[in-house]
C-alpha positions in Angstrom: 0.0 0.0 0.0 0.9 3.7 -0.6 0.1 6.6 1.0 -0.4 9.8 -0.2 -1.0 13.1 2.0 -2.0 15.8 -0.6 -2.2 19.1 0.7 -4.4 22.1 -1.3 -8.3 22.6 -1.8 -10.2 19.6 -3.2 -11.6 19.9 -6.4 -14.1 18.5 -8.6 -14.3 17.7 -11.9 -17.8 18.8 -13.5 -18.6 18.6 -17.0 -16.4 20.5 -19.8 -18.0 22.9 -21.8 -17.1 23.6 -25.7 -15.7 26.9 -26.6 -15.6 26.3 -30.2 -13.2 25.1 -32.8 -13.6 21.4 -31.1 -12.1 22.4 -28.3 -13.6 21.4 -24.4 -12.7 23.4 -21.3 -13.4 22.3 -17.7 -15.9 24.8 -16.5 -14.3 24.6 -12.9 -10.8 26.5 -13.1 -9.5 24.9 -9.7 -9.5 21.4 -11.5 -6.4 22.4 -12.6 -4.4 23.1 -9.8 -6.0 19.7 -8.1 -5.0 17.6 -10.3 -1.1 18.7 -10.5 -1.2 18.8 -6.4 -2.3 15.2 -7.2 0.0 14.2 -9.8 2.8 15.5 -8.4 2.8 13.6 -5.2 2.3 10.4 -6.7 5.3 11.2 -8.8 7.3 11.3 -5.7 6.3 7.5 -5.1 7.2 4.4 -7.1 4.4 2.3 -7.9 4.5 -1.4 -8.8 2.3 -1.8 -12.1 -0.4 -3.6 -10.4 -2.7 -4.9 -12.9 -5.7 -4.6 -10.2 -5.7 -1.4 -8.0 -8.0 -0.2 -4.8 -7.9 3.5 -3.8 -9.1 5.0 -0.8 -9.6 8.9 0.0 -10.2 10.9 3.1 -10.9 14.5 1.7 -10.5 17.4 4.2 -12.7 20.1 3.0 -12.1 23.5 5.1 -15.2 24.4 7.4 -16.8 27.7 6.7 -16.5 30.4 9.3 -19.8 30.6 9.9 -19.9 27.1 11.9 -17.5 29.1 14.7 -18.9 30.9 17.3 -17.4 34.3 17.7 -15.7 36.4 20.1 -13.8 35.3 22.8 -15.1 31.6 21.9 -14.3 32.3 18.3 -12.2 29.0 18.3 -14.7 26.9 19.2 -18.1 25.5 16.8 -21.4 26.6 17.1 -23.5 23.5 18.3 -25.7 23.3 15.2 -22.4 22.9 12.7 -22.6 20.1 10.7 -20.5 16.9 11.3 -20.1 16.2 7.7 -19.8 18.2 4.8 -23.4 16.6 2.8 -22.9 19.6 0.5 -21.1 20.7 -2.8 -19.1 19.4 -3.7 -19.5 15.6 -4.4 -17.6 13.7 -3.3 -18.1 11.4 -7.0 -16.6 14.5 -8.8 -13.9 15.0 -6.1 -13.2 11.4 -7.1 -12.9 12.4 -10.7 -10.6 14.7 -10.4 -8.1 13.1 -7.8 -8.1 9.7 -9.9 -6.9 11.7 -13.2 -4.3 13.5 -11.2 -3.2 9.6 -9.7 -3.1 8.6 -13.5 -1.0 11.8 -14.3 1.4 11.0 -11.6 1.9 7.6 -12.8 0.4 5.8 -10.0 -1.7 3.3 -12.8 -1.5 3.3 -16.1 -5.5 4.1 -16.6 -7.9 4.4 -14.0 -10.0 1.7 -15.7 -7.9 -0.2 -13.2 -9.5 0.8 -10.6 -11.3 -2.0 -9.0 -12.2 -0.6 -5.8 -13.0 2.8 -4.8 -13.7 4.2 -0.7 -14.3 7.8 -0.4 -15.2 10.2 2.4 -15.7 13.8 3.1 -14.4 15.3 6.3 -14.4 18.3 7.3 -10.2 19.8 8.7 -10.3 20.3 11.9 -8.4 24.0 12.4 -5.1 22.6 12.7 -5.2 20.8 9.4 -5.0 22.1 5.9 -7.8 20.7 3.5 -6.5 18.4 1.0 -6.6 14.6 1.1 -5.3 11.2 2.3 -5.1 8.5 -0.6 -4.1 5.0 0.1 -3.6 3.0 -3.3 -3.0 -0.5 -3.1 -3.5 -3.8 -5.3 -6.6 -5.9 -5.2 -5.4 -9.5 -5.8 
């Protein structure tokens, strides 16, 4: 198994819109800087070319300000905060985006291989920086 701590703001990967001449952009501009967070720590790793692979990812979305109290308790969340983030964005286009930046950075050779898939959204707690937690490993 490998494990991959990626730090920077989780993004997913909507649909692409066409902007003539053939050509598709992604309609979300922080795809972009996702998927090279992504990539580029898997290229840090050597991967075995497992024909079979399982990923699982723990994404750390940052809590809005609003779920803190403020003043002097400012540190602290309100009671009615959310435990999980059931909100945009989901967590299937988060997937999306984080398994093209794995397949960038050489992880697999297509996410085809892909077998298995476990995601979660979390919200970072206040001394953690939103990004994400992926464990790859083969499925025999």
């Amino acid at each position: 198994m490998i494990e991959i701590d990626v730090i920077g703001t989780p993004a997913p990967q909507g649909s692409k819109r066409h902007v003539g001449g053939g050509r598709m952009v992604e309609s979300s501009k922080k795809v972009k800087p996702w998927r090279i967070a992504v990539s580029t720590e898997a290229l840090n790793r050597t991967f075995d070319p497992w024909p079979f692979v399982g990923v699982s990812v723990w994404f750390r979305l940052k809590r809005p300000k609003s779920h803190y109290r403020a003043g002097r308790f400012a540190d602290r969340l309100r009671p009615d905060s959310p435990t999980y983030p059931a909100k945009y964005p989901d967590v299937d286009k988060l997937c999306r985006s984080t398994l093209d930046g794995l397949k960038a950075g050489q992880a697999f050779a297509d996410d085809a291989q892909v077998v298995r898939l476990y995601a979660h959204k979390v919200y970072a707690s206040r001394d953690e920086e939103p990004g994400a937690l992926i464990r790859i490993y083969p499925v025999l």
